[in-house]
N, CA, C and O atoms as a GROMACS GRO file, in nm:
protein
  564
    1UNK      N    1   0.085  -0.118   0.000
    1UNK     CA    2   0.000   0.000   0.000
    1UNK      C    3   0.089   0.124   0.000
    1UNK      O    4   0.193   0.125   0.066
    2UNK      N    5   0.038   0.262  -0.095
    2UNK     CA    6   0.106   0.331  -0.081
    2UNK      C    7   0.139   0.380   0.060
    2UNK      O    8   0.118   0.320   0.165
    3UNK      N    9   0.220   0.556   0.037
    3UNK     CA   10   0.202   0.604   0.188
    3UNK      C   11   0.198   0.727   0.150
    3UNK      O   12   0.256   0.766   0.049
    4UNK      N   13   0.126   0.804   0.229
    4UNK     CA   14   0.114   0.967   0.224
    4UNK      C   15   0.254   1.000   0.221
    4UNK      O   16   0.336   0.943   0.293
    5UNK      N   17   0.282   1.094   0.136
    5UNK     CA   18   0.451   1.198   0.173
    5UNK      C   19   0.428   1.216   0.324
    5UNK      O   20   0.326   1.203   0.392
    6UNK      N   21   0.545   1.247   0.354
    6UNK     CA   22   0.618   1.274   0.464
    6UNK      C   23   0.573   1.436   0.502
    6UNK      O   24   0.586   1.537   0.432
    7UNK      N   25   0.522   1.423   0.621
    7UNK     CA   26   0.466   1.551   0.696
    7UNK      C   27   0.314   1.616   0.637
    7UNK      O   28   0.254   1.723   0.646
    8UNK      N   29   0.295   1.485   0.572
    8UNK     CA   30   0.146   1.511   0.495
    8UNK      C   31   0.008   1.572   0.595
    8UNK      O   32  -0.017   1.508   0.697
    9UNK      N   33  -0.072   1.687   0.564
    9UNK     CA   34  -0.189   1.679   0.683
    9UNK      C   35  -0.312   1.703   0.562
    9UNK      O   36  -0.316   1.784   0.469
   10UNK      N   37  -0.385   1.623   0.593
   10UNK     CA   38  -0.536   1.642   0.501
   10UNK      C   39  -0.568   1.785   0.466
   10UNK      O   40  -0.532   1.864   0.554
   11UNK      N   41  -0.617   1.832   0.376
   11UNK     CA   42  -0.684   1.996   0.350
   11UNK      C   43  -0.764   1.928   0.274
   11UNK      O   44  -0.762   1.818   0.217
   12UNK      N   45  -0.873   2.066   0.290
   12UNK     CA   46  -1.010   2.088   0.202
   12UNK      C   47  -1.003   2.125   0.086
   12UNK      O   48  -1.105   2.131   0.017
   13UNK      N   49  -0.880   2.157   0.036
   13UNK     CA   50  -0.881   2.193  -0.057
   13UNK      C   51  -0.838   2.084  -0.225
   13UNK      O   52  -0.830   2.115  -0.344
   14UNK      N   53  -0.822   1.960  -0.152
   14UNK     CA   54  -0.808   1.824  -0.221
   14UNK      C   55  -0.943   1.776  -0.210
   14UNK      O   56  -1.024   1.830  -0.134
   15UNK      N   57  -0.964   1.697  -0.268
   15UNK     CA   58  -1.042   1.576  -0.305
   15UNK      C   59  -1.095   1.474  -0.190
   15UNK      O   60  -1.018   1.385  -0.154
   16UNK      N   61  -1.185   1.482  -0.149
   16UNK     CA   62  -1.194   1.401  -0.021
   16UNK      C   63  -1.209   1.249  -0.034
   16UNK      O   64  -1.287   1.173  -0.091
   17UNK      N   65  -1.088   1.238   0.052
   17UNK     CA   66  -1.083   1.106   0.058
   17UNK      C   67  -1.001   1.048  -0.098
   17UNK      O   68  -0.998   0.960  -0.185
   18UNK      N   69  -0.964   1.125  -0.067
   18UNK     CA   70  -0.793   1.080  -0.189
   18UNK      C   71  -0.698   0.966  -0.121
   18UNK      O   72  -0.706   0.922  -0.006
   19UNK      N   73  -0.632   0.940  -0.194
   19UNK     CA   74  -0.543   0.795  -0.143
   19UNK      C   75  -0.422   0.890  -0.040
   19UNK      O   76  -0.363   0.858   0.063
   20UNK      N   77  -0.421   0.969  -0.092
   20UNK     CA   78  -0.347   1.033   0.051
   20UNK      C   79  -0.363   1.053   0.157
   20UNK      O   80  -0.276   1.047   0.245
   21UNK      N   81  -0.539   1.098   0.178
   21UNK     CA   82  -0.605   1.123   0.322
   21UNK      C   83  -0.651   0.956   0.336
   21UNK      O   84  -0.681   0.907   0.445
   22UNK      N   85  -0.652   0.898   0.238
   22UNK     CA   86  -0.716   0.748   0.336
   22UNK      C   87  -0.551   0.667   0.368
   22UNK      O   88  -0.531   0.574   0.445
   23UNK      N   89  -0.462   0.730   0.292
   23UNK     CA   90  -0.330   0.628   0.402
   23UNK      C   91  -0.277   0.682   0.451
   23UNK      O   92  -0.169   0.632   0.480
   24UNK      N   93  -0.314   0.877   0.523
   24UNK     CA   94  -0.278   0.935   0.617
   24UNK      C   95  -0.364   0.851   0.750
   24UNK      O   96  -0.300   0.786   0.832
   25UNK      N   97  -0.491   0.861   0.757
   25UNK     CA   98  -0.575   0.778   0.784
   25UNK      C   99  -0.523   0.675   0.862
   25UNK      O  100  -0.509   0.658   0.983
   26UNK      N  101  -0.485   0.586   0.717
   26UNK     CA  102  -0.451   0.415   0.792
   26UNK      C  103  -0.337   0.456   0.890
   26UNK      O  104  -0.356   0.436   1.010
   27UNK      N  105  -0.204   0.518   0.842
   27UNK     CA  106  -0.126   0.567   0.975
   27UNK      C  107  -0.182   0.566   1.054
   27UNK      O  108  -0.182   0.470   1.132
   28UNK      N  109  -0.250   0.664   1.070
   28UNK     CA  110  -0.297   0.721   1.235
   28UNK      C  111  -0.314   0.592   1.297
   28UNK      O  112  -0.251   0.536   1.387
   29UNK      N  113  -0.419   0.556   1.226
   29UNK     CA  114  -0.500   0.403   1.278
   29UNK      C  115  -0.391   0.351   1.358
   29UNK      O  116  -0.366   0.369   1.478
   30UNK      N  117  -0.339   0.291   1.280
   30UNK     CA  118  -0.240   0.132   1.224
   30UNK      C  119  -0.173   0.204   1.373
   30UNK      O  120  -0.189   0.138   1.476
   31UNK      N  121  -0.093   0.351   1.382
   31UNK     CA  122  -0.022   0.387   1.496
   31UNK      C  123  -0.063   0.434   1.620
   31UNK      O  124   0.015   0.497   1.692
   32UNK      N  125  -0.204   0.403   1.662
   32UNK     CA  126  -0.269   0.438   1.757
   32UNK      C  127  -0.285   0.289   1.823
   32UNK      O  128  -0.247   0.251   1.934
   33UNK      N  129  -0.334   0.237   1.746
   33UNK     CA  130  -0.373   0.052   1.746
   33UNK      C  131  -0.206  -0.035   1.787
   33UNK      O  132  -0.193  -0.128   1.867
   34UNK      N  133  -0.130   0.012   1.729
   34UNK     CA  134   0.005  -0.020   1.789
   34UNK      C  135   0.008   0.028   1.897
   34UNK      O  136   0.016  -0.059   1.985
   35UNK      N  137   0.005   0.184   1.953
   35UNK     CA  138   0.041   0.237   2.103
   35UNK      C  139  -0.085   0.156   2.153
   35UNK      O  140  -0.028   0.074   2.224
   36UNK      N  141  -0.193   0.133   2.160
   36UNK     CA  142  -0.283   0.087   2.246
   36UNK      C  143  -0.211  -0.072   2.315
   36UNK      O  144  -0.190  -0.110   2.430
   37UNK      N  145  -0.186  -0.150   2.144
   37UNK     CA  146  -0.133  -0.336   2.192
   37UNK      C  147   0.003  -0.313   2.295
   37UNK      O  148   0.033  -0.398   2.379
   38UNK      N  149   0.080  -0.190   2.277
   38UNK     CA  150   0.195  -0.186   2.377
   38UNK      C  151   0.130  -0.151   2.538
   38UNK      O  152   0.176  -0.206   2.637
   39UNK      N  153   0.039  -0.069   2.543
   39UNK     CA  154  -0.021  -0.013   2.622
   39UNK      C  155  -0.062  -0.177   2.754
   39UNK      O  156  -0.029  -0.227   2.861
   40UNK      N  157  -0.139  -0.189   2.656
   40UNK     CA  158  -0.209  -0.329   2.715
   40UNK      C  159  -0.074  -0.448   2.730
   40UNK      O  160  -0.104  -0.517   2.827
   41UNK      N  161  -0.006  -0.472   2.700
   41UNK     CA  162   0.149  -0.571   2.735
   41UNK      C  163   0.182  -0.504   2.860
   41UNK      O  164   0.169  -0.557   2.970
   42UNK      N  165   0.229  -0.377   2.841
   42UNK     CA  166   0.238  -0.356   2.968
   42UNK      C  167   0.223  -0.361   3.095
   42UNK      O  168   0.301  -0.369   3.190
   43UNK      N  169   0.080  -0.355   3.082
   43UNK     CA  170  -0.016  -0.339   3.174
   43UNK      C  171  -0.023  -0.525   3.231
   43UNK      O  172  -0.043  -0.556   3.349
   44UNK      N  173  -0.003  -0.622   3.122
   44UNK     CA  174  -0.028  -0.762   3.174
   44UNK      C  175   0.097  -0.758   3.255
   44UNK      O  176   0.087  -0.787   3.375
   45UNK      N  177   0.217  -0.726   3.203
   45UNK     CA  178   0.338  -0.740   3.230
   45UNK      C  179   0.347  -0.672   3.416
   45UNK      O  180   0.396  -0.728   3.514
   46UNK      N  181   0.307  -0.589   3.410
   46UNK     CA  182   0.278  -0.520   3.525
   46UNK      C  183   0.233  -0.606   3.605
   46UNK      O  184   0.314  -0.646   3.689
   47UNK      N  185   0.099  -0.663   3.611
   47UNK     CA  186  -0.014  -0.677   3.654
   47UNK      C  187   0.053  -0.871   3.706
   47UNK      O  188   0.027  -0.930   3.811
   48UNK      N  189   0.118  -0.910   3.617
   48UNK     CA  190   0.198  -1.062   3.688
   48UNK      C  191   0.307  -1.000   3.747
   48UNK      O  192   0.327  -1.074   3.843
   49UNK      N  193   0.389  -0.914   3.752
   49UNK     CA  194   0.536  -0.860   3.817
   49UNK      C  195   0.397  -0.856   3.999
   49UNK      O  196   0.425  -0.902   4.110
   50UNK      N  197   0.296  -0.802   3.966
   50UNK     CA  198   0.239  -0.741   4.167
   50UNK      C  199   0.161  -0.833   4.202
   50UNK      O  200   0.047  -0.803   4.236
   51UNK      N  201   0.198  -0.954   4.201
   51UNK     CA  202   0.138  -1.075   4.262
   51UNK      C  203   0.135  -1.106   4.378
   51UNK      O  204   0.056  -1.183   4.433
   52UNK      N  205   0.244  -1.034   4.437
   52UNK     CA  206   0.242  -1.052   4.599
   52UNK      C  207   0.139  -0.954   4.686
   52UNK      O  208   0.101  -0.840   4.660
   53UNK      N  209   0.103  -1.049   4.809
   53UNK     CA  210  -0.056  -0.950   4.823
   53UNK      C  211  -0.029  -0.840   4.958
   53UNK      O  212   0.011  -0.892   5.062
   54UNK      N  213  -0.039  -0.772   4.957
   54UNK     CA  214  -0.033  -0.641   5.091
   54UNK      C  215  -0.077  -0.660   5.206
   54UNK      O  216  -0.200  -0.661   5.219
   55UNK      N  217   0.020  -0.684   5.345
   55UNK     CA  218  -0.011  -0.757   5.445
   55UNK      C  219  -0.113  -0.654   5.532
   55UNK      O  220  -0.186  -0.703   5.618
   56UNK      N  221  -0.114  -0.480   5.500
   56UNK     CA  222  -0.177  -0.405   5.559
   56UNK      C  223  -0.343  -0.381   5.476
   56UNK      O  224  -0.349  -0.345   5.358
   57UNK      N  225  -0.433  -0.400   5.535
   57UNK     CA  226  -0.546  -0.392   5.450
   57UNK      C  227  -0.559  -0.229   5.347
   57UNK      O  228  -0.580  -0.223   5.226
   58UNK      N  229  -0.543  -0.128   5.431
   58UNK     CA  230  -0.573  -0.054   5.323
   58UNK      C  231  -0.480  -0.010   5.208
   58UNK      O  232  -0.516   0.069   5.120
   59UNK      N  233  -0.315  -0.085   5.215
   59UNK     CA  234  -0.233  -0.083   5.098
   59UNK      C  235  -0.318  -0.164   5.027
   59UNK      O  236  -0.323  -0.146   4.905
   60UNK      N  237  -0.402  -0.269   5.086
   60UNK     CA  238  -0.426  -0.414   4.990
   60UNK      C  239  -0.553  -0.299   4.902
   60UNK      O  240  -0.571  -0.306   4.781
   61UNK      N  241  -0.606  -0.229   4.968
   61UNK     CA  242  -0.712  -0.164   4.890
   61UNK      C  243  -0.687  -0.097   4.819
   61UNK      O  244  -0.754  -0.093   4.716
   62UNK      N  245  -0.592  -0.022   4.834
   62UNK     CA  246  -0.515   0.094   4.713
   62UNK      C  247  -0.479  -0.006   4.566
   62UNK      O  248  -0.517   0.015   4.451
   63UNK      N  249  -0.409  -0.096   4.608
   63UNK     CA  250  -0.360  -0.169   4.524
   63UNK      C  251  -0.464  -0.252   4.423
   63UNK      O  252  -0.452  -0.281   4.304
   64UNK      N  253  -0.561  -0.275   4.507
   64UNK     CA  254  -0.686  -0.359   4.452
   64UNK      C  255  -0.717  -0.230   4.351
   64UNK      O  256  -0.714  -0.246   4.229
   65UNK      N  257  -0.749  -0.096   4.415
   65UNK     CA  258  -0.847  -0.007   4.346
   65UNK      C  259  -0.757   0.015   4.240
   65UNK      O  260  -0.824   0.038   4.139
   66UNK      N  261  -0.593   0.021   4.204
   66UNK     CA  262  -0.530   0.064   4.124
   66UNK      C  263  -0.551  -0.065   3.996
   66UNK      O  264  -0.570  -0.047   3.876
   67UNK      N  265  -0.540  -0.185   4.066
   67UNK     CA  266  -0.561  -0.280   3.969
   67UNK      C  267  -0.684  -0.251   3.844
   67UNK      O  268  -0.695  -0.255   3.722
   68UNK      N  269  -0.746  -0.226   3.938
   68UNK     CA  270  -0.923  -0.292   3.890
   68UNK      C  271  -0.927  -0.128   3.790
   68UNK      O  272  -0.997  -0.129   3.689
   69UNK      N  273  -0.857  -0.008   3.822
   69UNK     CA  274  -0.848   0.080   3.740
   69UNK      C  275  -0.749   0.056   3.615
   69UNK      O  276  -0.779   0.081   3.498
   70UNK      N  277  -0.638   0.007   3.653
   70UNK     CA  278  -0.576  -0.075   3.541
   70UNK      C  279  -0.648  -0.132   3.438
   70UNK      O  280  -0.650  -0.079   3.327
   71UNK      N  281  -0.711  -0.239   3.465
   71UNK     CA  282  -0.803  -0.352   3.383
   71UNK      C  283  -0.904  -0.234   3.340
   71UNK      O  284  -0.915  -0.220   3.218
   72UNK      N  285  -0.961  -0.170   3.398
   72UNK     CA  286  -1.098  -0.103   3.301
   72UNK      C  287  -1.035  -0.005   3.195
   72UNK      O  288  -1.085  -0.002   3.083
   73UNK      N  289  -0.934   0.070   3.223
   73UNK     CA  290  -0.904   0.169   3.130
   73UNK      C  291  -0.802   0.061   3.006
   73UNK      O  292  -0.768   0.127   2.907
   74UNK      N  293  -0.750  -0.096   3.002
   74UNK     CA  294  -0.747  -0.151   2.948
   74UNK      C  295  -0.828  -0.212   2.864
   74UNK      O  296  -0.792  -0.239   2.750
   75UNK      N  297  -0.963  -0.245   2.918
   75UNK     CA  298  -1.079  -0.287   2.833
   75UNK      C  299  -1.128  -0.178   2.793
   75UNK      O  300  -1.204  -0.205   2.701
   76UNK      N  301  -1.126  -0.030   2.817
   76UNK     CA  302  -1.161   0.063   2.723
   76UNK      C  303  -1.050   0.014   2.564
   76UNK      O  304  -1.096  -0.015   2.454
   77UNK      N  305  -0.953   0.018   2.589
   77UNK     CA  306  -0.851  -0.008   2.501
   77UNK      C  307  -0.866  -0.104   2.426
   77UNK      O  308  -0.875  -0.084   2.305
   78UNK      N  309  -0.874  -0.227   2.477
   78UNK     CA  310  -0.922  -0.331   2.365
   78UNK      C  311  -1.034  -0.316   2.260
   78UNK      O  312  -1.029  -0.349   2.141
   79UNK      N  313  -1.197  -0.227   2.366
   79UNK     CA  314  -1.278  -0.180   2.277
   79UNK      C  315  -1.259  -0.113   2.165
   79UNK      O  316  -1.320  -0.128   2.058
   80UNK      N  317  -1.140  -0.010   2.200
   80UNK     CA  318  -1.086   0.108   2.099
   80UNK      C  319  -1.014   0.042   1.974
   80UNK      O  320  -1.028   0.070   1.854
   81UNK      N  321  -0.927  -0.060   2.038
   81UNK     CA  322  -0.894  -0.136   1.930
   81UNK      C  323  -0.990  -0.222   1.835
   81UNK      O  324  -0.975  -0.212   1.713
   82UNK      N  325  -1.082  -0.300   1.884
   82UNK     CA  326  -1.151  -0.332   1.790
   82UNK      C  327  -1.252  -0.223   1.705
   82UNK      O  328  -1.316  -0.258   1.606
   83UNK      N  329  -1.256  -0.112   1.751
   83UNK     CA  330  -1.281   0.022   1.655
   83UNK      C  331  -1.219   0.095   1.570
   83UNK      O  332  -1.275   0.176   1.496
   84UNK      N  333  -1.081   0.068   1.574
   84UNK     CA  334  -1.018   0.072   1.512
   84UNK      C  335  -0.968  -0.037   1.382
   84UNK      O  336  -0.916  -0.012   1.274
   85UNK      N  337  -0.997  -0.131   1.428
   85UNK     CA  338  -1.011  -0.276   1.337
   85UNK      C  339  -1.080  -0.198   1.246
   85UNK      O  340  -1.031  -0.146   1.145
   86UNK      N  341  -1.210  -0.189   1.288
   86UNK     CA  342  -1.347  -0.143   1.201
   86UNK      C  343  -1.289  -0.035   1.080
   86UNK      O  344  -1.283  -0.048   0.958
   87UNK      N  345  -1.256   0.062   1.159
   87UNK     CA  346  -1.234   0.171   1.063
   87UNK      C  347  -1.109   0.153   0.962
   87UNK      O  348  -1.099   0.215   0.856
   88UNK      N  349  -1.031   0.075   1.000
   88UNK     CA  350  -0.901   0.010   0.904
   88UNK      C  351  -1.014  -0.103   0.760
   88UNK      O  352  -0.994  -0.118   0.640
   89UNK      N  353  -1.129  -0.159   0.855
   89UNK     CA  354  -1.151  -0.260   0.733
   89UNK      C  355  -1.296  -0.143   0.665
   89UNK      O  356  -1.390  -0.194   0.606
   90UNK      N  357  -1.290  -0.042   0.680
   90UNK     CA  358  -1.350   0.040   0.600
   90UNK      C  359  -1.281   0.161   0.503
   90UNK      O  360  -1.323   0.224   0.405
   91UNK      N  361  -1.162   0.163   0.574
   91UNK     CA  362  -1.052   0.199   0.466
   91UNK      C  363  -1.016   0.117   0.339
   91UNK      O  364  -0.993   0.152   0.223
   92UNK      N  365  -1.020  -0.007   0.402
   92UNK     CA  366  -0.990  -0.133   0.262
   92UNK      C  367  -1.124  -0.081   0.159
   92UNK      O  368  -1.122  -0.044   0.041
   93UNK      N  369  -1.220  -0.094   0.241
   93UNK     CA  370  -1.370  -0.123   0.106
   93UNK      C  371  -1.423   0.019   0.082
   93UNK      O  372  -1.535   0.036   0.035
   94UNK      N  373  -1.317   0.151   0.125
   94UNK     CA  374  -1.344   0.283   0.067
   94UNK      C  375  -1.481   0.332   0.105
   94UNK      O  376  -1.546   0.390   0.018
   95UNK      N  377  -1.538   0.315   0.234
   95UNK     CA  378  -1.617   0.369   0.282
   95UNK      C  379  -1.597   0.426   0.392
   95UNK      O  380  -1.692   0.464   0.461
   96UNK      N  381  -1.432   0.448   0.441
   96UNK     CA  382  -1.419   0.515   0.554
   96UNK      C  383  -1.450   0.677   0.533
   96UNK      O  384  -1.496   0.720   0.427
   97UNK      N  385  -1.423   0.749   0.634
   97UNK     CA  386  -1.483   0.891   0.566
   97UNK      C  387  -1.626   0.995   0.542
   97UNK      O  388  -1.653   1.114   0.525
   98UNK      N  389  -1.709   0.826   0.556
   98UNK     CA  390  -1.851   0.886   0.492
   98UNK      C  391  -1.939   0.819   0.619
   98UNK      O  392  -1.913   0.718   0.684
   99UNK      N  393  -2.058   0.918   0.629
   99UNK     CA  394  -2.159   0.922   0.696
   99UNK      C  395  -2.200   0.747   0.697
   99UNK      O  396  -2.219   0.700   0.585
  100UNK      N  397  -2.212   0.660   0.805
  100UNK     CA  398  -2.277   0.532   0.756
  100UNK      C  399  -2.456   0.542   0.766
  100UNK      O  400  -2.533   0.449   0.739
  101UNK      N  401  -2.496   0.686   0.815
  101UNK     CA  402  -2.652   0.685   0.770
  101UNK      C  403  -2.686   0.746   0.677
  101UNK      O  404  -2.774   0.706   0.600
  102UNK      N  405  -2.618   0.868   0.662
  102UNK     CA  406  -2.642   0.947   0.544
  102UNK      C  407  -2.570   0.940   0.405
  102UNK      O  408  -2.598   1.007   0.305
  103UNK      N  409  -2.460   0.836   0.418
  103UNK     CA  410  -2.342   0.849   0.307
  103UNK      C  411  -2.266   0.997   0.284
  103UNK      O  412  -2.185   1.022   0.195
  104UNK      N  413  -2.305   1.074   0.371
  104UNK     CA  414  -2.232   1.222   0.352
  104UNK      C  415  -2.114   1.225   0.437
  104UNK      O  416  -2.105   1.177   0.550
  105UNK      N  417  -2.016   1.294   0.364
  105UNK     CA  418  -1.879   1.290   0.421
  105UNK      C  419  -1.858   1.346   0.604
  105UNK      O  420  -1.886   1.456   0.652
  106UNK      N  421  -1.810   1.248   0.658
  106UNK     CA  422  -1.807   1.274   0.780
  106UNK      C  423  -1.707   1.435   0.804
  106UNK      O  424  -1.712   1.506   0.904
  107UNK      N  425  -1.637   1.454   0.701
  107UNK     CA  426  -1.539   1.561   0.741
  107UNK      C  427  -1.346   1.552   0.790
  107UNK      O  428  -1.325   1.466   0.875
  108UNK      N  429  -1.262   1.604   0.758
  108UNK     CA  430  -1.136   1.592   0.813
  108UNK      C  431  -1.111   1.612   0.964
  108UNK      O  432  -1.031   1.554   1.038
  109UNK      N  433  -1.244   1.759   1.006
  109UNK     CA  434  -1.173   1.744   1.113
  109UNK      C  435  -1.228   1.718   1.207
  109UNK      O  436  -1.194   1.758   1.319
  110UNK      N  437  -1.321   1.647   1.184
  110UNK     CA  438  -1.386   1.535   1.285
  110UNK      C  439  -1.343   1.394   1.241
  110UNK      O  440  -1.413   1.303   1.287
  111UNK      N  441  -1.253   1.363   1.169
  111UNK     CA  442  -1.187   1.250   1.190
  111UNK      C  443  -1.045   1.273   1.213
  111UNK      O  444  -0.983   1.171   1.242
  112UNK      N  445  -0.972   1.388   1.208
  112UNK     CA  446  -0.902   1.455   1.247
  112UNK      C  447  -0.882   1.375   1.411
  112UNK      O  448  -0.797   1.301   1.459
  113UNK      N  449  -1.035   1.448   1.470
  113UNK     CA  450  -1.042   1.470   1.622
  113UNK      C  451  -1.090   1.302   1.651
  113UNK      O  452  -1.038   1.252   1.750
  114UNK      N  453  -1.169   1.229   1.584
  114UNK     CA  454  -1.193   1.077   1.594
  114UNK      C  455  -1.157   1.001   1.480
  114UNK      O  456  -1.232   0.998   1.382
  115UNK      N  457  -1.031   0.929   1.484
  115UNK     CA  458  -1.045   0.856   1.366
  115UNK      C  459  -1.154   0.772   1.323
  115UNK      O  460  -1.181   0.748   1.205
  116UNK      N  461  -1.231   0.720   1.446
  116UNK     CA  462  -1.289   0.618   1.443
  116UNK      C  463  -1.457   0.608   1.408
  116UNK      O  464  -1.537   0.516   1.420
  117UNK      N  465  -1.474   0.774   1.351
  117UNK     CA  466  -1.576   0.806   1.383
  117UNK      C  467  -1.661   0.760   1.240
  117UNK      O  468  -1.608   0.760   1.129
  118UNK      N  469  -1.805   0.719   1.264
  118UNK     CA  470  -1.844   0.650   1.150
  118UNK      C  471  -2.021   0.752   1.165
  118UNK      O  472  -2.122   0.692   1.128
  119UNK      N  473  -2.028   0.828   1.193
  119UNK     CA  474  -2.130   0.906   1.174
  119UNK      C  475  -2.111   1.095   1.216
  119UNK      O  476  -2.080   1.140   1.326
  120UNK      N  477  -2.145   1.190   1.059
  120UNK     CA  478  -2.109   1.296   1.030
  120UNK      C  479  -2.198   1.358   1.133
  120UNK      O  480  -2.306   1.316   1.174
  121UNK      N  481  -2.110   1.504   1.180
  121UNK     CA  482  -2.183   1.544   1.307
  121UNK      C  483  -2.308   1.550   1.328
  121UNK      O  484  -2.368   1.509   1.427
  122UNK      N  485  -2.358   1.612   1.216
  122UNK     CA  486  -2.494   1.583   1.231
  122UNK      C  487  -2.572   1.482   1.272
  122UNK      O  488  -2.672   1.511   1.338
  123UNK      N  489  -2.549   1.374   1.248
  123UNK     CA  490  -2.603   1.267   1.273
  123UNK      C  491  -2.592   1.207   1.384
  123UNK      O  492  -2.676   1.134   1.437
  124UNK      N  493  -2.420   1.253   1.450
  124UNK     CA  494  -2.407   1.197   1.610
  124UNK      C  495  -2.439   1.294   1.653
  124UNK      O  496  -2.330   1.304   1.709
  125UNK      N  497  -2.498   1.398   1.688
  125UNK     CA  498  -2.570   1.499   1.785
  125UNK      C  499  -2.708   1.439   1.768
  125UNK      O  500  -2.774   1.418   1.870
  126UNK      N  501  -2.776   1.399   1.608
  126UNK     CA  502  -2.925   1.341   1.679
  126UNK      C  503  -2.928   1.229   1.734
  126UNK      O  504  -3.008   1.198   1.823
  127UNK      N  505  -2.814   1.134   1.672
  127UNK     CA  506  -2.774   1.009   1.759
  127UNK      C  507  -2.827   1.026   1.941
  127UNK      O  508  -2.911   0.974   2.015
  128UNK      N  509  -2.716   1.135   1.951
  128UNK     CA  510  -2.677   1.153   2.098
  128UNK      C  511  -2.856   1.256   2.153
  128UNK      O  512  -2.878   1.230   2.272
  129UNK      N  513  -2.911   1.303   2.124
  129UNK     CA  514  -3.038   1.397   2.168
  129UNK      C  515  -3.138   1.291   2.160
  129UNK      O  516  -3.230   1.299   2.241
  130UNK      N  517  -3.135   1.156   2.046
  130UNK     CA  518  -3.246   1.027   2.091
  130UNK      C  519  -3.201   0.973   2.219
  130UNK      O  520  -3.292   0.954   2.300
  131UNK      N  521  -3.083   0.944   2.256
  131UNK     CA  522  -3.000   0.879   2.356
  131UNK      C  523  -3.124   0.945   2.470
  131UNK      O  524  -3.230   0.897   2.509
  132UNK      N  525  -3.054   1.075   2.500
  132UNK     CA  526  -3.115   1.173   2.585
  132UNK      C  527  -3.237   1.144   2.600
  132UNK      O  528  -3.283   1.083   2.697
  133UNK      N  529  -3.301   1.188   2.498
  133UNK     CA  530  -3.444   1.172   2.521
  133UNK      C  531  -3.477   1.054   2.608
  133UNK      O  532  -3.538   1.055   2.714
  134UNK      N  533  -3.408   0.919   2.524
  134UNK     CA  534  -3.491   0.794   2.592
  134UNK      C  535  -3.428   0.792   2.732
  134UNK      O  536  -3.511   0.760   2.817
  135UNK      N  537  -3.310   0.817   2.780
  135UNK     CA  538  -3.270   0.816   2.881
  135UNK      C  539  -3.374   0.874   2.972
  135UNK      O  540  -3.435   0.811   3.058
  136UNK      N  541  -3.390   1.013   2.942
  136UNK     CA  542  -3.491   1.058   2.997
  136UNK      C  543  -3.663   1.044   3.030
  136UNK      O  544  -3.738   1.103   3.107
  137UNK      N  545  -3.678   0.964   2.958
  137UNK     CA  546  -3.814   0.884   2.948
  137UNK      C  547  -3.808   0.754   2.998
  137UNK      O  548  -3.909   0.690   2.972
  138UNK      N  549  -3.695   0.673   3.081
  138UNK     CA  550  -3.685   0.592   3.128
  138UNK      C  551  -3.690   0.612   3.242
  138UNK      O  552  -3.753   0.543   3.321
  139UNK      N  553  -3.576   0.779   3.289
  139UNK     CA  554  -3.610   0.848   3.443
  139UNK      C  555  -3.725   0.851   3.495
  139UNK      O  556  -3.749   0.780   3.593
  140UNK      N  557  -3.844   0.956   3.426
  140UNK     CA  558  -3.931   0.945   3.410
  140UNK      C  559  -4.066   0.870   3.446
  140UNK      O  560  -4.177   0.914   3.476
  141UNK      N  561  -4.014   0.730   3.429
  141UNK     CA  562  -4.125   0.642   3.434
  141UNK      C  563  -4.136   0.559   3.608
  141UNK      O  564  -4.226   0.478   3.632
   0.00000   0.00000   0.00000
């Protein structure tokens, strides 16, 4: 696969979704999805090194609470990674980029700010105001 030049940044003033912005794109991806799998090694690597257990209870609790914060902001990570999967295998079939309700271009710099993002603002603000609503109609009841 090709690769964007060197110090490449998307503009509006190209073609959206040119082979440059979709393998600036896969970078990001491909190098976010790498820092995440190091992220998470670590963290196992860590996590067998503090096996020994804390003879004072509330070290044992610090340690517990640090763990169990460990592991969740890790399974955020794995999630992220398999969102990132996603948006890599929508780069392959050239539908990354675009609205998946409206087919309208999600924008640079809201994928800029989310690579991962698969609905144009518009659509995740009504996304997010149905959310609301039903949330709120569940309070409610």
């Amino acid at each position: 696969m090709a690769t964007a030049p060197k110090n490449y940044k998307p503009s509006k003033d190209e073609s959206y979704m040119n082979k440059n912005q979709l393998d600036y794109f896969r970078q990001k991806l491909e190098g976010w999805k790498k820092d995440l799998l190091s992220e998470s090694e670590t963290t196992i690597q860590h996590l067998q090194e503090e096996e020994h257990a804390e003879p004072d209870p509330a070290d044992r609790a610090t340690t517990e609470q640090n763990r169990s914060l460990e592991l969740r902001t890790r399974d955020r990570g794995r999630k992220l990674v398999s969102k990132i999967d996603e948006a890599l295998g929508r780069i392959l079939d050239n539908t990354y980029g675009y609205c998946e309700k409206t087919g309208d271009p999600i924008g640079i710099n809201r994928l800029e700010a989310r690579p991962t993002a698969v609905l144009c603002i518009e659509e995740q603000e009504r996304h997010e105001r149905k959310e609301k609503t039903l949330r709120d109609e569940r309070l409610d009841t």
